[in-house]
mmCIF file of the N, C-alpha and C atoms, coordinates in Angstrom:
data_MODEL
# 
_entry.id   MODEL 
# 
loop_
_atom_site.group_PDB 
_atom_site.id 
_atom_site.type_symbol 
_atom_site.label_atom_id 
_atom_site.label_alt_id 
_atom_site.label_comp_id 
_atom_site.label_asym_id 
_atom_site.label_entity_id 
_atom_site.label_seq_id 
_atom_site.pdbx_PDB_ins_code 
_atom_site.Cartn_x 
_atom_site.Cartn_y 
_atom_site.Cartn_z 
_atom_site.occupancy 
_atom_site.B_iso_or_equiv 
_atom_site.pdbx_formal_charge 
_atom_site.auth_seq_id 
_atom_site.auth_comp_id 
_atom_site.auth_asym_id 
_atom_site.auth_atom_id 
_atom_site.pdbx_PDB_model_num 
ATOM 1   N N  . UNK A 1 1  ? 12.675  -5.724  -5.997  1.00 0.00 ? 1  UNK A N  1 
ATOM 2   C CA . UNK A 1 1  ? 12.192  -4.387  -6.200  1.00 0.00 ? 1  UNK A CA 1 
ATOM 3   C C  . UNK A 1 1  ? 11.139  -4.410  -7.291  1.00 0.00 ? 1  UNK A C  1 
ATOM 4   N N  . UNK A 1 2  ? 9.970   -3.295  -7.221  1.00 0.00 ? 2  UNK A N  1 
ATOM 5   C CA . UNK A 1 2  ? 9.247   -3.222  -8.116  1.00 0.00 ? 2  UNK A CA 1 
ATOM 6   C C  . UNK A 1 2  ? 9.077   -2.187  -8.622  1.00 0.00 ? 2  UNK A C  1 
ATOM 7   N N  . UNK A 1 3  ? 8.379   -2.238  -9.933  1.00 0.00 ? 3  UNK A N  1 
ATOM 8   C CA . UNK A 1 3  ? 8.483   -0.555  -10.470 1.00 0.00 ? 3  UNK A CA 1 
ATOM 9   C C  . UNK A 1 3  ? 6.616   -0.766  -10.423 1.00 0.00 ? 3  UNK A C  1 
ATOM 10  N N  . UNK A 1 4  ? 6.081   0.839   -10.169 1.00 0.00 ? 4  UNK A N  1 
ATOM 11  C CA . UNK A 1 4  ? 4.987   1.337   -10.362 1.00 0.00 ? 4  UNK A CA 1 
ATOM 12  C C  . UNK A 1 4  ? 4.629   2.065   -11.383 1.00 0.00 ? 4  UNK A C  1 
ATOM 13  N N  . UNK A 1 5  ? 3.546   1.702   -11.955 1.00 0.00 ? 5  UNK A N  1 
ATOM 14  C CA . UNK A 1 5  ? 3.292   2.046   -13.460 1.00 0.00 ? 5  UNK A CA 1 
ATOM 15  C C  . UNK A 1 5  ? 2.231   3.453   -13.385 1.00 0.00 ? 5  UNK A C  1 
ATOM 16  N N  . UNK A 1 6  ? 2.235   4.564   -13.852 1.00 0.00 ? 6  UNK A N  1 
ATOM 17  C CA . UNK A 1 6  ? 0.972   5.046   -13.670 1.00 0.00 ? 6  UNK A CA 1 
ATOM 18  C C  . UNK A 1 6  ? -0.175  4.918   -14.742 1.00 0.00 ? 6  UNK A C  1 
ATOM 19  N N  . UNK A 1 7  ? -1.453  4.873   -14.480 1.00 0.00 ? 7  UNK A N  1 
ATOM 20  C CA . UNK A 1 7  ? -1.975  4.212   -15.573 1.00 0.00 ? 7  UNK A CA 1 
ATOM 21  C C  . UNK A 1 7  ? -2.884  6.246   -16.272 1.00 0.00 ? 7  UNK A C  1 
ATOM 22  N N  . UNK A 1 8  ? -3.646  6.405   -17.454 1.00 0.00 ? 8  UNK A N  1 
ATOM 23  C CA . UNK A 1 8  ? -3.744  7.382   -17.640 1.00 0.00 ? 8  UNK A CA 1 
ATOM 24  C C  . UNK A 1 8  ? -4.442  8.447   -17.232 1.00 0.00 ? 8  UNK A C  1 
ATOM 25  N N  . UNK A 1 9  ? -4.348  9.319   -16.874 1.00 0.00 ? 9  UNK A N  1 
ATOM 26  C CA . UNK A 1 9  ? -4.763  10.456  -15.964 1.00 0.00 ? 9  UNK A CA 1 
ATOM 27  C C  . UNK A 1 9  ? -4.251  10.228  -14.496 1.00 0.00 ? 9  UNK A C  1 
ATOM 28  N N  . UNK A 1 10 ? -3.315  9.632   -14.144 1.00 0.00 ? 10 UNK A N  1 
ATOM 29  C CA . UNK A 1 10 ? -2.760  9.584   -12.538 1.00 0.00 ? 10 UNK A CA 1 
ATOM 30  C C  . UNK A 1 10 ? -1.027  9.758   -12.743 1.00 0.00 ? 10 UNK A C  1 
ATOM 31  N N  . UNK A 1 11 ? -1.183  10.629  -12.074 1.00 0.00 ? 11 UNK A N  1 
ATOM 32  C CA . UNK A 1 11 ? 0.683   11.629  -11.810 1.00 0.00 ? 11 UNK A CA 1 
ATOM 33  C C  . UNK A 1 11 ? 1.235   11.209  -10.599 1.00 0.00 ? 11 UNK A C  1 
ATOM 34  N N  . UNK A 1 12 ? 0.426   10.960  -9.363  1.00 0.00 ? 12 UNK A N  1 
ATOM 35  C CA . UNK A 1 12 ? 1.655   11.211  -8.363  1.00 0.00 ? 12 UNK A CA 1 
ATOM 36  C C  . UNK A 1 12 ? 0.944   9.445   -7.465  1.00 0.00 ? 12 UNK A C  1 
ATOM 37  N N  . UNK A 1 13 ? 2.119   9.091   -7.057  1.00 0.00 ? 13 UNK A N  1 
ATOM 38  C CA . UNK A 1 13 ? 1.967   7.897   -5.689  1.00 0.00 ? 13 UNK A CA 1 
ATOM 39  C C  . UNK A 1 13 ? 1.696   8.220   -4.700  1.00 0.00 ? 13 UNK A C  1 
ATOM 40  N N  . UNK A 1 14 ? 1.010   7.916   -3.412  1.00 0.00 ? 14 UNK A N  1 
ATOM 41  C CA . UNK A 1 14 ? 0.318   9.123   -2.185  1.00 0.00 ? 14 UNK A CA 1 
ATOM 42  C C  . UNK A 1 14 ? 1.117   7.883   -1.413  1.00 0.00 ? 14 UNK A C  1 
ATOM 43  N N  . UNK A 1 15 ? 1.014   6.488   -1.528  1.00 0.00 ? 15 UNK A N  1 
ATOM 44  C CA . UNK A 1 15 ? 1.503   5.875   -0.084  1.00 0.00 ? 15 UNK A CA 1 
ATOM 45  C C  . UNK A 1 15 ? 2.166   4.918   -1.246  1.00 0.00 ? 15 UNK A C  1 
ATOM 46  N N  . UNK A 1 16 ? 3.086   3.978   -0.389  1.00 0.00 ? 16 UNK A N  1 
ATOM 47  C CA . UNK A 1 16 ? 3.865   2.931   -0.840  1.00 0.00 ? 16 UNK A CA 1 
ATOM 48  C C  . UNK A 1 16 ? 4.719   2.541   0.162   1.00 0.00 ? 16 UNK A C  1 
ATOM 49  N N  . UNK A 1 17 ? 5.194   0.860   0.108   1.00 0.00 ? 17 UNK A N  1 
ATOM 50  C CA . UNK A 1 17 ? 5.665   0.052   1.671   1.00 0.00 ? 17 UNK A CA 1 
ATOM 51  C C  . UNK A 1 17 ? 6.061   -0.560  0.726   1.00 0.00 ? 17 UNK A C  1 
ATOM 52  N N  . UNK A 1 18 ? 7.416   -0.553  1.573   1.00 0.00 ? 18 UNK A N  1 
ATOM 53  C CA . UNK A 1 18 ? 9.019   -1.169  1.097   1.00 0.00 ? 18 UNK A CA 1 
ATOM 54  C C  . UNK A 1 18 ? 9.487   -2.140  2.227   1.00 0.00 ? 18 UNK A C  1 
ATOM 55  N N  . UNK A 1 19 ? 8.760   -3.035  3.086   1.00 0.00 ? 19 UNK A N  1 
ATOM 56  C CA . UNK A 1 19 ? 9.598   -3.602  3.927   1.00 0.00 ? 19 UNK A CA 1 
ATOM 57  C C  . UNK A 1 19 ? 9.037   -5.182  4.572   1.00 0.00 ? 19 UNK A C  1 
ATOM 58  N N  . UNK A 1 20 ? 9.109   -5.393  5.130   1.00 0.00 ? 20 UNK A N  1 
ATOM 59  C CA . UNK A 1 20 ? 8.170   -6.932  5.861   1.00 0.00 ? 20 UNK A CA 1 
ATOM 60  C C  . UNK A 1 20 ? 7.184   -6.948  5.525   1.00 0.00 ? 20 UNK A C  1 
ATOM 61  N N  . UNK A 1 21 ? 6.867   -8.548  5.241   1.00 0.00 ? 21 UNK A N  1 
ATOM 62  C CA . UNK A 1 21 ? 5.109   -8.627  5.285   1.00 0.00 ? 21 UNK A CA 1 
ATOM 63  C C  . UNK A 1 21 ? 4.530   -9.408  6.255   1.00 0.00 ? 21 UNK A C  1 
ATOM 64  N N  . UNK A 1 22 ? 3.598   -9.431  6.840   1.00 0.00 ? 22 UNK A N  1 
ATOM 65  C CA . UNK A 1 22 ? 2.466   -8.349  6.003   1.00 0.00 ? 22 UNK A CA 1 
ATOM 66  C C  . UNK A 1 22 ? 2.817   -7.191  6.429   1.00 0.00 ? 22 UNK A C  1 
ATOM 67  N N  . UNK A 1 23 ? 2.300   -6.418  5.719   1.00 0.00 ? 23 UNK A N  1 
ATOM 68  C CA . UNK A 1 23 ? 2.122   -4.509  6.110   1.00 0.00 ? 23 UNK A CA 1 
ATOM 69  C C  . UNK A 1 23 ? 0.996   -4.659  6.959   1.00 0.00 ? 23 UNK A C  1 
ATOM 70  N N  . UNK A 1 24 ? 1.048   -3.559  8.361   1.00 0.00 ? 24 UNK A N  1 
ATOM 71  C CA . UNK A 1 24 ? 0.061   -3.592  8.797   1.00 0.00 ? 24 UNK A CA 1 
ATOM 72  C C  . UNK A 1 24 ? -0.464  -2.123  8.212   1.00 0.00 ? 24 UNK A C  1 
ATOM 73  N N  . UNK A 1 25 ? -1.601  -1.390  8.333   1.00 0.00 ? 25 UNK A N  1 
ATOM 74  C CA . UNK A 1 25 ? -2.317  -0.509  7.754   1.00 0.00 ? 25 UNK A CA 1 
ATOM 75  C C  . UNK A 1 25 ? -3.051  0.478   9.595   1.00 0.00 ? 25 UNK A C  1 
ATOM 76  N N  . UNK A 1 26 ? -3.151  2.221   9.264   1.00 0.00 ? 26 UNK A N  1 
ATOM 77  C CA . UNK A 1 26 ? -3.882  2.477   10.340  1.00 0.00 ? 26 UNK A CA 1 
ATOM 78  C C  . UNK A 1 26 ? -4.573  3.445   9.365   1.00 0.00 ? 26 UNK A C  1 
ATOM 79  N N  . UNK A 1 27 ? -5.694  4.309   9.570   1.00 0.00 ? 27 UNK A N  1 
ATOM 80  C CA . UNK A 1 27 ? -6.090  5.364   9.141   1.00 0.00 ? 27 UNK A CA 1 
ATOM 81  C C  . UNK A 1 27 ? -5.698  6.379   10.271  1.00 0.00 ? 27 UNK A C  1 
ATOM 82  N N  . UNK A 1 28 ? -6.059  7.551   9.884   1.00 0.00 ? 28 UNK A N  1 
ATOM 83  C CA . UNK A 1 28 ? -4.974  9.108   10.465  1.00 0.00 ? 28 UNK A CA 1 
ATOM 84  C C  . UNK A 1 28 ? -6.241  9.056   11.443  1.00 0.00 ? 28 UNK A C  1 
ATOM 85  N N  . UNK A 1 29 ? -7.824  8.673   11.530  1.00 0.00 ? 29 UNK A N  1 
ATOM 86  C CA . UNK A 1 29 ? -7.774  8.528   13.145  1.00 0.00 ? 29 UNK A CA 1 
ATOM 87  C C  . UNK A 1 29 ? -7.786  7.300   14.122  1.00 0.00 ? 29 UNK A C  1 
ATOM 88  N N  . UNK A 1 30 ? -6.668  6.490   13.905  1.00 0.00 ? 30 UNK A N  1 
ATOM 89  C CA . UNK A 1 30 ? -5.974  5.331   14.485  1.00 0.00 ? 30 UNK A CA 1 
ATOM 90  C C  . UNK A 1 30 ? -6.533  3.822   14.790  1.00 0.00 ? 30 UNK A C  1 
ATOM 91  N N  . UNK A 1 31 ? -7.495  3.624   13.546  1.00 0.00 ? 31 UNK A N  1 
ATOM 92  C CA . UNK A 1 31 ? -8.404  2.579   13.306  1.00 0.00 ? 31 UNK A CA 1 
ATOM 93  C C  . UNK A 1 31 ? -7.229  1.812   12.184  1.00 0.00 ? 31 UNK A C  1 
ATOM 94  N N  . UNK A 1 32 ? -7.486  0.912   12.615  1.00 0.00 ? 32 UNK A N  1 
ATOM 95  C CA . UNK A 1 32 ? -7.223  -0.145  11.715  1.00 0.00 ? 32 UNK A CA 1 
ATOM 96  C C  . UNK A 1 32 ? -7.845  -0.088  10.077  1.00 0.00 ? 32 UNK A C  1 
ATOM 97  N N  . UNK A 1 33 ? -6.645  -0.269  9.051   1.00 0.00 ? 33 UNK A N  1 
ATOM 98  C CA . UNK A 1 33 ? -7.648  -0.754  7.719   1.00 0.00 ? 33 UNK A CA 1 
ATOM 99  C C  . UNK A 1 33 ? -6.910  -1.464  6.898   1.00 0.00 ? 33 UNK A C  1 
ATOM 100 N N  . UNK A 1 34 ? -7.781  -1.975  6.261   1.00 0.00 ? 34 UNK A N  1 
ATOM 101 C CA . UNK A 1 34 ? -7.375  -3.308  5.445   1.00 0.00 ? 34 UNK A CA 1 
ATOM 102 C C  . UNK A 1 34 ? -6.603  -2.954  4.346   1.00 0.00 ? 34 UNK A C  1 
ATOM 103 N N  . UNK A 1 35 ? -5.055  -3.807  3.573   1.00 0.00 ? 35 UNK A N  1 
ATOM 104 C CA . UNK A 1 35 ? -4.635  -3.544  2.957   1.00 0.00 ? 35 UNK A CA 1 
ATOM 105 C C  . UNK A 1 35 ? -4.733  -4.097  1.913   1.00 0.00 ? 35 UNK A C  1 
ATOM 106 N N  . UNK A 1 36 ? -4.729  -4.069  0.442   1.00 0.00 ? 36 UNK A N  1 
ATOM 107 C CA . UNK A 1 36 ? -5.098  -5.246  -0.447  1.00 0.00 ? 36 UNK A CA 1 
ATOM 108 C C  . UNK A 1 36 ? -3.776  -6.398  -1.062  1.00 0.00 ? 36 UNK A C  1 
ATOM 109 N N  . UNK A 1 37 ? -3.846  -7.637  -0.755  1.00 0.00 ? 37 UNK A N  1 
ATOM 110 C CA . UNK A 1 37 ? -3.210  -8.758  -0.704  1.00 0.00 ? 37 UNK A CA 1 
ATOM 111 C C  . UNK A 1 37 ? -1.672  -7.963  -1.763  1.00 0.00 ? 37 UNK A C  1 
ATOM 112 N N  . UNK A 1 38 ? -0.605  -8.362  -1.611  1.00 0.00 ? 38 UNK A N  1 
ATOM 113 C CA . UNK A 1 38 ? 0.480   -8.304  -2.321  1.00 0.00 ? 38 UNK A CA 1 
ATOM 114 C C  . UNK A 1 38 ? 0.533   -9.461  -3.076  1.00 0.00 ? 38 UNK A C  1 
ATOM 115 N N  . UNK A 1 39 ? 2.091   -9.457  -3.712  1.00 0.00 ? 39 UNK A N  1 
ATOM 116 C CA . UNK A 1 39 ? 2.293   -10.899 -4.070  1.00 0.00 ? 39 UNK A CA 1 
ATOM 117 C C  . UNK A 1 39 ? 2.105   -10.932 -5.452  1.00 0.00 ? 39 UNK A C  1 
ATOM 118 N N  . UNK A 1 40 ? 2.377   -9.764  -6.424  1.00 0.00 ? 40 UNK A N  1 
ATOM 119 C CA . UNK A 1 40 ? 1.954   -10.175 -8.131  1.00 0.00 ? 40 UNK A CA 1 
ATOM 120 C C  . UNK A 1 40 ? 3.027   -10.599 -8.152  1.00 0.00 ? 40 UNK A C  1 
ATOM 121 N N  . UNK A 1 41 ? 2.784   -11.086 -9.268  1.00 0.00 ? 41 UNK A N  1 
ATOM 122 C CA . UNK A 1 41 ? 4.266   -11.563 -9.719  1.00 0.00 ? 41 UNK A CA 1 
ATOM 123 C C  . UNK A 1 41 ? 4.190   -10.669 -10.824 1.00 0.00 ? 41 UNK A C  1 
ATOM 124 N N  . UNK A 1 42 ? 4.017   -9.320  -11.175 1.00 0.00 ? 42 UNK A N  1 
ATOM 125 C CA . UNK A 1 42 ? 4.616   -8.820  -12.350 1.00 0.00 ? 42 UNK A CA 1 
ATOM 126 C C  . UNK A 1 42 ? 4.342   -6.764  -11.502 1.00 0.00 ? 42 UNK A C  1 
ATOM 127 N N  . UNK A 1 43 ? 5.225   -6.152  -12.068 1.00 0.00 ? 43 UNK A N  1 
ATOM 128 C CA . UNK A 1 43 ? 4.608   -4.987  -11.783 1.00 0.00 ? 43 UNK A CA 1 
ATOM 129 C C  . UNK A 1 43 ? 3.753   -4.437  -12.330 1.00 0.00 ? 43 UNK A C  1 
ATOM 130 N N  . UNK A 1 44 ? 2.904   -3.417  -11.647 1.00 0.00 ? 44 UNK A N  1 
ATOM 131 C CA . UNK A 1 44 ? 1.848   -3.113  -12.365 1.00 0.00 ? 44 UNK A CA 1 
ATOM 132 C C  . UNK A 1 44 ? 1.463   -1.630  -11.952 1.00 0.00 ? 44 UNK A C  1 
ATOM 133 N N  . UNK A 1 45 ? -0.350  -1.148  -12.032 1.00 0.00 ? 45 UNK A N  1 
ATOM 134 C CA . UNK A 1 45 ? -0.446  0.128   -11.955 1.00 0.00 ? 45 UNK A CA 1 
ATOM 135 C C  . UNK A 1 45 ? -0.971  0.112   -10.258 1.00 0.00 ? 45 UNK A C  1 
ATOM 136 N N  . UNK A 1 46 ? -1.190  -1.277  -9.549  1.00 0.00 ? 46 UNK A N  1 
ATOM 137 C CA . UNK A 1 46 ? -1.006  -0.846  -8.197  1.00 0.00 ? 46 UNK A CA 1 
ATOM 138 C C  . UNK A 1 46 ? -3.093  -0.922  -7.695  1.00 0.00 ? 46 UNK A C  1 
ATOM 139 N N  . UNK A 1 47 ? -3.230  -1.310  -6.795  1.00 0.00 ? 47 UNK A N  1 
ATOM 140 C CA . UNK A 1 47 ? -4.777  -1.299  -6.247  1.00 0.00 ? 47 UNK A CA 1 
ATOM 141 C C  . UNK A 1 47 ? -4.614  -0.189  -5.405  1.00 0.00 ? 47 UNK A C  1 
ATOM 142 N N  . UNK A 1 48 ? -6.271  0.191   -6.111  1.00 0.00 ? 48 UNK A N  1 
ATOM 143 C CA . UNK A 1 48 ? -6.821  1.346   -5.134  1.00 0.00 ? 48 UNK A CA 1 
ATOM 144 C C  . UNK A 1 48 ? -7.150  1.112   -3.387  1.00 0.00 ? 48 UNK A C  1 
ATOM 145 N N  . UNK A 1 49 ? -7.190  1.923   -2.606  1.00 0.00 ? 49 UNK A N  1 
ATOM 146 C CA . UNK A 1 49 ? -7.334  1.386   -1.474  1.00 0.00 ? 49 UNK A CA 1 
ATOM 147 C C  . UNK A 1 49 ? -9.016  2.207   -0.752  1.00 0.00 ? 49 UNK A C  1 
ATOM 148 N N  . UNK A 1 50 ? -9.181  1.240   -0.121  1.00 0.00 ? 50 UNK A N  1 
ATOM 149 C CA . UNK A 1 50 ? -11.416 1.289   0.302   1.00 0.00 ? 50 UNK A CA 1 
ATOM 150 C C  . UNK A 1 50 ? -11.049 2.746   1.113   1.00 0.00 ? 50 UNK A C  1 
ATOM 151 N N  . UNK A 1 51 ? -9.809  3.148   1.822   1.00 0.00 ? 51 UNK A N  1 
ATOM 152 C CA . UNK A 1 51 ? -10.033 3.638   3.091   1.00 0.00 ? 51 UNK A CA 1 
ATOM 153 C C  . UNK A 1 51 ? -8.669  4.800   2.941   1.00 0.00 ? 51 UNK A C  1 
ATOM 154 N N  . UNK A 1 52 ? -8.720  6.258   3.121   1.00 0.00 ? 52 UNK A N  1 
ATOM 155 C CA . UNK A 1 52 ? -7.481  6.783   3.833   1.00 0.00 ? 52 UNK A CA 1 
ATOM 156 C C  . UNK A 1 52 ? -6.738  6.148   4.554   1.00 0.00 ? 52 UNK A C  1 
ATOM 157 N N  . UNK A 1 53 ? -5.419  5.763   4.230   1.00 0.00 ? 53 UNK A N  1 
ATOM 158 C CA . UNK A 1 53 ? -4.316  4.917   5.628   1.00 0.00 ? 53 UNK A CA 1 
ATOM 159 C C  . UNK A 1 53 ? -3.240  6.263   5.755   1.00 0.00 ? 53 UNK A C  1 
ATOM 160 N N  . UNK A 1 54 ? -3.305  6.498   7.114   1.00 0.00 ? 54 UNK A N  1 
ATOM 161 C CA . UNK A 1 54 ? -2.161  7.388   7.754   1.00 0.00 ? 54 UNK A CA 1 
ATOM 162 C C  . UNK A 1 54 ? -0.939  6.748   7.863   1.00 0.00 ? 54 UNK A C  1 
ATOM 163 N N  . UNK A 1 55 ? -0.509  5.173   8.307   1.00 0.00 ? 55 UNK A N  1 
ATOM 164 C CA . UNK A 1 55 ? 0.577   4.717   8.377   1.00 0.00 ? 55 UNK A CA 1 
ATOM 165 C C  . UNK A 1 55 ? 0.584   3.826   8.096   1.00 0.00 ? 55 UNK A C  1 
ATOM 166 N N  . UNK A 1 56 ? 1.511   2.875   7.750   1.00 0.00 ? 56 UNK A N  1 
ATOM 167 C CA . UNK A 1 56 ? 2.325   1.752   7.285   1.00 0.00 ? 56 UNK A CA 1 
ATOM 168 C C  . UNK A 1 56 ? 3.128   1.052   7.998   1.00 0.00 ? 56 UNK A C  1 
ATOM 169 N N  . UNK A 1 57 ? 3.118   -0.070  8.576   1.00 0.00 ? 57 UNK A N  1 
ATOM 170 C CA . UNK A 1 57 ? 4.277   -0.520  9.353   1.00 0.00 ? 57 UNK A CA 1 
ATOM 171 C C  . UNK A 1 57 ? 4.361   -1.958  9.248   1.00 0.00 ? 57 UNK A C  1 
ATOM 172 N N  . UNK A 1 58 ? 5.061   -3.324  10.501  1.00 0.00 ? 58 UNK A N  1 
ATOM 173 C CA . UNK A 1 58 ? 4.919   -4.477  10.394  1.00 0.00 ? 58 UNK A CA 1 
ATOM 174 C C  . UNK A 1 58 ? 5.173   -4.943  12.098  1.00 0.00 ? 58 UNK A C  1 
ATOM 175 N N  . UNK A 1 59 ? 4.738   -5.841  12.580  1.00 0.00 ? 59 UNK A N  1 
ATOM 176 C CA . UNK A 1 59 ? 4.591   -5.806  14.196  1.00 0.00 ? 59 UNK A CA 1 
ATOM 177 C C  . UNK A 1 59 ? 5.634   -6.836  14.247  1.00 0.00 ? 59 UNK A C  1 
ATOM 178 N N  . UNK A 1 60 ? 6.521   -6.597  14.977  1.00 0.00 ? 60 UNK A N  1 
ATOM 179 C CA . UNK A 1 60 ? 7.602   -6.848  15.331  1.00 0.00 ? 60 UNK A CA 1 
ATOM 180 C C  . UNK A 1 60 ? 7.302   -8.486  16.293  1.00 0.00 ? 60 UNK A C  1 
ATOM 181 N N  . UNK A 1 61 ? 7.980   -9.398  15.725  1.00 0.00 ? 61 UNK A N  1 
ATOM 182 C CA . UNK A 1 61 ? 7.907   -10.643 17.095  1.00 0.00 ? 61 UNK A CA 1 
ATOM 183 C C  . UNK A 1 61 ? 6.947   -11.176 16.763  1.00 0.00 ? 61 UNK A C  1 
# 
């Protein structure tokens, strides 16, 4: 488990993925987008992302 830090002037988390990797990534109109690499080894305040993502998931098989 990891904890998310907020860094100053930022209050709320909008997305976050708790499960298999990789995460796959879609935007809300059903394009593909890139997610930025996981894998710190420490917690932190978290990367911004290039693109709106509507969902989160991991492809099964």
């Amino acid at each position: 488990m990891r904890a998310h830090r907020f860094l100053k002037g930022e209050d709320a988390l909008h997305l976050a993925w708790v499960g298999r990797s990789p995460a796959l990534a879609v935007g809300t109109d059903g394009s593909a987008r890139t997610l930025p690499d996981g894998g710190a080894k420490r917690d932190g305040s978290g990367q911004p992302l290039d693109a709106v993502v509507g969902s989160i998931g991991y492809k099964i098989g």
